[in-house]
DOSERO-790175 format. One record per residue (C-alpha): x, y, z; residue in one letter. Coordinates in steps of 0.1 Angstrom, whole numbers, padded with zeros to 4 digits, always signed. Example, Ala and Ser with C-alpha at 12.3 -4.5 7.8 and 13.67 -1.06 7.14 Angstrom:
<sites>
+0123-0045+0078A+0137-0011+0071S
</sites>
This chain:
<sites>
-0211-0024-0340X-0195-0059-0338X-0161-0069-0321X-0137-0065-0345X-0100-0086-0352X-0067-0068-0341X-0056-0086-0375X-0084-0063-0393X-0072-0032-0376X-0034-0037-0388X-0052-0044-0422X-0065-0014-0423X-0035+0007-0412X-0008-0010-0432X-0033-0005-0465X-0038+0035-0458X+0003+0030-0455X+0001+0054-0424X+0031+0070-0405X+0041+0063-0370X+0032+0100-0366X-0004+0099-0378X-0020+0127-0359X-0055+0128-0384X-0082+0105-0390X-0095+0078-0416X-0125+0062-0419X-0133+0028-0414X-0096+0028-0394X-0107+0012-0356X-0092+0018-0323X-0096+0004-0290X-0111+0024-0258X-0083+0016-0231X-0112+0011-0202X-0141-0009-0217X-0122-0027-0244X-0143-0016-0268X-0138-0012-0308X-0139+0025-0317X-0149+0033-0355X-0133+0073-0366X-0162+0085-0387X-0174+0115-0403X-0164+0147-0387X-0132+0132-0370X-0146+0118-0343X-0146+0087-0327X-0175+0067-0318X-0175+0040-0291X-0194+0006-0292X-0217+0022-0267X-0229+0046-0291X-0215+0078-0279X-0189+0106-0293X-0163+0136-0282X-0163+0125-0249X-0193+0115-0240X-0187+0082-0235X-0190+0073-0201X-0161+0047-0205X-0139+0078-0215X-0130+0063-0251X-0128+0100-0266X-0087+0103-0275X-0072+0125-0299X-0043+0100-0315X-0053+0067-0325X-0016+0060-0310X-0029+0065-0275X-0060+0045-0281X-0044+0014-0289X-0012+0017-0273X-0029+0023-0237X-0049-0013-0241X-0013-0029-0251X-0030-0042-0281X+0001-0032-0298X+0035-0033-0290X+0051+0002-0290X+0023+0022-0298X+0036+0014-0334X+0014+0011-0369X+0019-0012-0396X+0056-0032-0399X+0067-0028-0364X+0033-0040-0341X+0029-0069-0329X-0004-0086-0313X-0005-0087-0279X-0030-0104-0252X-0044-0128-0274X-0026-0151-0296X-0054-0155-0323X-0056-0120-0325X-0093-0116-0316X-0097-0084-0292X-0106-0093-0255X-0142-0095-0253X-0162-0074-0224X-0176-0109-0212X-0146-0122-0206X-0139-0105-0173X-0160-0126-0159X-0147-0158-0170X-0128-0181-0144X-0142-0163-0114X-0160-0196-0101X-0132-0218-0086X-0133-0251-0093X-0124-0260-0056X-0118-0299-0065X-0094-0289-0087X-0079-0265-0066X-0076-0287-0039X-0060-0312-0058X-0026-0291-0061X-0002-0284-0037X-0003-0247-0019X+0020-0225-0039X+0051-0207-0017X+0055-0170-0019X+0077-0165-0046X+0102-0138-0026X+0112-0111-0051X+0131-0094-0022X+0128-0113+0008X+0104-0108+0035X+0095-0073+0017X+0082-0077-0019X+0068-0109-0030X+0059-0117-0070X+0022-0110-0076X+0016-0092-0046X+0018-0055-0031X+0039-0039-0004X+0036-0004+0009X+0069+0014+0022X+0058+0039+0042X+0081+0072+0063X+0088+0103+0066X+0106+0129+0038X+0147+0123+0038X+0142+0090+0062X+0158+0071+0029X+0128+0054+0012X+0133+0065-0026X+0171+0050-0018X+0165+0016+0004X+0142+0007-0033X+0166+0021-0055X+0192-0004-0031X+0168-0035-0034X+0163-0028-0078X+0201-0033-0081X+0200-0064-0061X+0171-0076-0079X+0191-0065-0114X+0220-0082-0097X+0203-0111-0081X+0223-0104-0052X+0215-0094-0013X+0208-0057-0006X+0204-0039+0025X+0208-0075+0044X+0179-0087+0021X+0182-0114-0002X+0172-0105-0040X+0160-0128-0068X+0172-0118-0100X+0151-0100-0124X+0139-0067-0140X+0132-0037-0121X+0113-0006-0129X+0110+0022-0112X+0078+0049-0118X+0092+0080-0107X+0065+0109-0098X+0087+0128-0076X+0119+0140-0088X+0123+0147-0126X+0147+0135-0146X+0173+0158-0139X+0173+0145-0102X+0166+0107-0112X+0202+0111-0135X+0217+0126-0099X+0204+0094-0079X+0211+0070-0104X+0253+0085-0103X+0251+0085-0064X+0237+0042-0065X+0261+0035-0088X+0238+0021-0116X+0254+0010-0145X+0233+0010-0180X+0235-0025-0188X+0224-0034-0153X+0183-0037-0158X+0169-0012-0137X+0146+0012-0158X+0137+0043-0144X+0101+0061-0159X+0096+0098-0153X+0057+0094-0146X+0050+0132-0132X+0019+0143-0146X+0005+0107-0145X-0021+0095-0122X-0027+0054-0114X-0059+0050-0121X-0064+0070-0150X-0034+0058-0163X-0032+0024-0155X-0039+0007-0189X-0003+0024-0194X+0013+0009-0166X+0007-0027-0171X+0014-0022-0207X+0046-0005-0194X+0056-0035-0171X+0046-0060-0194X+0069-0048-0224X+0094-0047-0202X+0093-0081-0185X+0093-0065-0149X+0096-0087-0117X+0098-0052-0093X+0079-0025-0099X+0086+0006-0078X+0057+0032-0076X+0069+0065-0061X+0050+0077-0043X+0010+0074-0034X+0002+0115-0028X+0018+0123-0065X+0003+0093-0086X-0028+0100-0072X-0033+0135-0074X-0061+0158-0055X-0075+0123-0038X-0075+0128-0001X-0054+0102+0019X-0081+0105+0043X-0110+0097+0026X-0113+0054+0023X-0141+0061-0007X-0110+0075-0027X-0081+0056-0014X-0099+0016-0018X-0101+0018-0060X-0064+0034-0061X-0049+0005-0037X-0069-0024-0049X-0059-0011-0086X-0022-0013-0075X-0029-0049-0060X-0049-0062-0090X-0017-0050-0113X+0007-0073-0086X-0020-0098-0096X-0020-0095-0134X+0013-0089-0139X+0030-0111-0110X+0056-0087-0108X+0062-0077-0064X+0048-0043-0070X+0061-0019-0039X+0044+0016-0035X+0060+0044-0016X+0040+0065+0013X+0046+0086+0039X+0040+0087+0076X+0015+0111+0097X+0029+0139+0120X+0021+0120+0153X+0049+0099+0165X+0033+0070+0166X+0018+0071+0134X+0028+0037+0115X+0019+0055+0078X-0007+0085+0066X-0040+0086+0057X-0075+0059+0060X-0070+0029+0072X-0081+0012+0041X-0045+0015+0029X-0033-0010+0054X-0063-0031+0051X-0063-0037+0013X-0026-0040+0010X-0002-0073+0014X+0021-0062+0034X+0035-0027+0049X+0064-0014+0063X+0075+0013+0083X+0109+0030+0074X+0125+0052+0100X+0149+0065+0126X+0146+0049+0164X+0144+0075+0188X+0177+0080+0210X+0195+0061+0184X+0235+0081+0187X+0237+0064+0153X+0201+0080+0142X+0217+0104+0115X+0225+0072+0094X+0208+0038+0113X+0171+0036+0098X+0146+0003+0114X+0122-0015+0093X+0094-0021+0108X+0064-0046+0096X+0026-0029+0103X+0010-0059+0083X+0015-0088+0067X-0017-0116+0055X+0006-0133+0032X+0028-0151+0056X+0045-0147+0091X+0048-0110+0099X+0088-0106+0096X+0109-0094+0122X+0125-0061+0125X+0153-0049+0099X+0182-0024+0098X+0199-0001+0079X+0224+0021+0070X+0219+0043+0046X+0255+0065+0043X+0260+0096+0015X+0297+0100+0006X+0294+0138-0004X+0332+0134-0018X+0328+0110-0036X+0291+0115-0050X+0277+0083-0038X+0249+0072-0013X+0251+0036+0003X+0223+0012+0015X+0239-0016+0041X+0227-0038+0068X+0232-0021+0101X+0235-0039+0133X+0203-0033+0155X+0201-0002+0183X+0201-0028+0215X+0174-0006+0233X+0138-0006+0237X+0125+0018+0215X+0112+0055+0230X+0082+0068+0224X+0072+0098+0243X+0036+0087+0255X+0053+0060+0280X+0065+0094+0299X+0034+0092+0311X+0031+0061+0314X+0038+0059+0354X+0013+0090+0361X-0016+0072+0342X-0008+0039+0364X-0006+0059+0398X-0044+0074+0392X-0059+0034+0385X-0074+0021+0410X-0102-0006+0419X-0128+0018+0412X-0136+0024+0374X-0130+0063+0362X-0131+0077+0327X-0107+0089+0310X-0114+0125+0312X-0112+0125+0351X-0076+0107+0348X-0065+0129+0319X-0076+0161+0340X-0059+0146+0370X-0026+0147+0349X-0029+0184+0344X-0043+0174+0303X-0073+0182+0284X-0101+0159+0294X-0100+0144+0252X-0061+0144+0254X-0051+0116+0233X-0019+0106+0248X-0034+0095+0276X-0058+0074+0255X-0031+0061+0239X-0010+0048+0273X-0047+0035+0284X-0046+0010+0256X-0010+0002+0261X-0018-0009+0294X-0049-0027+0288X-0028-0047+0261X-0004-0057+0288X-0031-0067+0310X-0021-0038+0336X-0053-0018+0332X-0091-0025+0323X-0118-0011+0307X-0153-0013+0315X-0190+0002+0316X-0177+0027+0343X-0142+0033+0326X-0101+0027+0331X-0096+0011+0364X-0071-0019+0373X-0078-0053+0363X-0107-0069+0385X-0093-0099+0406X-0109-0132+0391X-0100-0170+0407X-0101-0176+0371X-0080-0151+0354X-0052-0168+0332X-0069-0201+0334X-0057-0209+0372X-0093-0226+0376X-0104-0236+0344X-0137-0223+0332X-0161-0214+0356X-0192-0245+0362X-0228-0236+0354X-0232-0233+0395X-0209-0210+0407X-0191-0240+0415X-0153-0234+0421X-0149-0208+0458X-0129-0177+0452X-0093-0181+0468X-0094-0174+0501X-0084-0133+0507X-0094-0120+0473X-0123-0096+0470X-0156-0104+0452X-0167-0074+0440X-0161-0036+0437X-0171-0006+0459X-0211+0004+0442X-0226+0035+0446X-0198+0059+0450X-0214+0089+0433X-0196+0106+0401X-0192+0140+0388X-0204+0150+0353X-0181+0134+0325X-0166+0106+0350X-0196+0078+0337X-0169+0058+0316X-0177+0086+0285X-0160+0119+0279X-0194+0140+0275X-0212+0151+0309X-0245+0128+0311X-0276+0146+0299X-0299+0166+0324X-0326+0147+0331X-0359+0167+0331X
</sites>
């Protein structure tokens, strides 16, 4: 079976003079498999067969629909999902239908002629959050004010005016809403103040998964000429995959990031944070590696103002400088039906977190001579695997207060050329130690089972 024209197609359908409502078949009628781009012909028996041969769902590209609506419509081949008088050809302006080879075309950069123009800057949809053509990840917990800082930073993108203390380039914002129905969407939409001429679009998308239906998305953002795109949120668009589990996370966030790509609208996706208290956002760590940028939304502990006073916080950033800490205030007027998103001066305070209550007990028990972490855990009155203590270990390594080495946690080892006092050390020996400082550490001192710089006792030797 050979490519066919969209030109053909609309042929076809405005000859059989078919309704917007067409549920039934005709032969010789052809749509489009939303995943393989692939001409499907509806034959005998009222079924379709794709290019690749197959029929009723066989087809391992999934091409099996029951309306010829959905077929076409998912691809965006035609506006609306319409037949006849009101479509309109879309992606290609000869109306030819995007051939299967093409996805590989342009992937070899020409890199003289890339070098030859000037670096492009970050086109800041919202700035310092959500860039054009690139994905950002809000992530905290339930009722910390996520669903309403975005619906905050759409109006100012609609209004092309700051929000939240963040400047907002005007454009279109759309909002795919997984979470709360439309019942409760109307209900948010009072309490921001929207306005219906103001170009925020809300989608009730519950029901909807992103990678199954992302054909429908970009066709979605595309008619509408979006320049924000608000997914909301990651557990309910993507169904029984486990957050956990990198294998099913890496296609769902690279999709989203691919669609920033395609569609060069700032694409922001909405997550939630793990149960520990230092947990940044939940699940594998893929989601931070293959996103643009994340955030972490939420209260700072010991905050009087905590009940309203949220802190931004960046976890990643590889498109530019990692931005500096925000904050808000996010305020519901229950008299008067409305909920307000402000800047907030910052909580003057360095920020709690209750590992650094141990933090003085884990630094009493280093010494000079190396112990695991087990022993110094136990020593605390913890479990031998406690990961607190892990946790305050690293702190202080990071700060250059502790050390870790072949025979575990112990203070930092005196060198004449720690911080660069000496310069490098020659091939030689060269440079003497400062007079007064020890050259080596106690050897020999014997250790108890589990104290070798590993949490599992050493095994017996025979």
């Amino acid at each position: 079976m050979s490519l066919l024209k969209i030109a053909d197609v609309l042929a076809a359908l405005e000859a059989a003079d078919i309704p917007a409502d067409y549920t039934e078949g005709d032969p010789g009628v052809t749509a489009m498999c939303p995943l393989c781009v692939r001409p499907m012909l509806w034959a005998e028996g009222k079924s379709f067969i794709c290019d690749c041969g197959s029929r009723n769902g066989g087809c391992e590209h999934n091409c099996n629909r029951s309306r010829i609506a959905d077929e076409i419509h998912q691809r965006g081949e035609l506006r609306n999902g319409g037949y006849g008088r009101d479509a309109a050809v879309r992606r290609n302006g000869n109306g030819d239908t995007p051939n299967p080879g093409d996805r590989y075309a342009g992937r070899v950069i020409d890199v003289a002629g890339m070098l030859a123009s000037p670096d492009e800057p970050i086109q800041w949809r919202c700035e310092k959050f959500a860039a054009d053509g690139f994905l950002t990840v809000l992530a905290g917990r339930g009722k910390e004010g996520k669903s309403w800082l975005m619906l905050a930073l759409a109006s100012g993108v609609a209004n092309g005016t700051p929000a939240a203390g963040i400047r907002c380039t005007k454009g279109r914002a759309l909002i795919f809403d997984a979470e709360n129905g439309k019942r409760l969407i109307k209900r948010r939409f009072h309490a921001a103040a929207m306005t219906a001429d103001l170009e925020v679009q809300p989608v009730e998308t519950g029901g909807l998964l992103i990678t199954k239906d992302l054909p429908w998305f970009k066709c979605t953002i595309e008619d509408y000429g979006a320049n924000l795109v608000v997914f909301d949120s990651l557990k309910v668009l993507s169904g029984s995959a486990k957050e956990n589990d990198s294998d099913a996370m890496e296609p769902l966030i690279t999709a989203l990031k691919l669609l920033a790509r395609d569609t060069g609208a700032a694409v922001v996706l909405i997550h939630h944070r793990g149960r520990a208290e230092d947990s940044d956002y939940r699940g594998s760590s893929v989601i931070l590696d293959q996103t643009d940028m994340m955030f972490r939304l939420g209260r700072a502990n010991g905050d009087p103002d905590g009940k309203t006073r949220r802190k931004i916080v960046t976890v990643g950033c590889r498109i530019e400088e990692e931005p500096e800490p925000r904050w808000v205030q996010i305020v519901a007027d229950r008299e008067r039906g409305l909920v307000t998103v402000d800047e907030a001066e910052p909580f003057e305070t360095d920020e709690f977190r209750p590992r650094d209550e141990l933090r003085d007990g884990v630094l009493a028990q280093l010494t000079g001579i190396k112990q695991s972490g087990a022993r110094i855990a136990r020593a605390l009155g913890r479990g031998k695997t406690d990961g607190t203590v892990r946790r305050v270990l690293e702190d202080l390594q990071a700060e250059g207060k502790a050390e870790k080495g072949p025979g575990g946690w112990g203070l930092p080892s005196p060198s004449p050329y720690r911080d660069g006092n000496l310069g490098n050390p020659p091939e030689n020996g060269g440079v003497e130690p400062e007079p007064g400082l020890p050259t080596g550490l106690p050897t020999g001192l014997p250790l108890q089972p589990g104290e070798d710089g590993n949490d599992e006792p050493p095994e017996a030797t025979p």
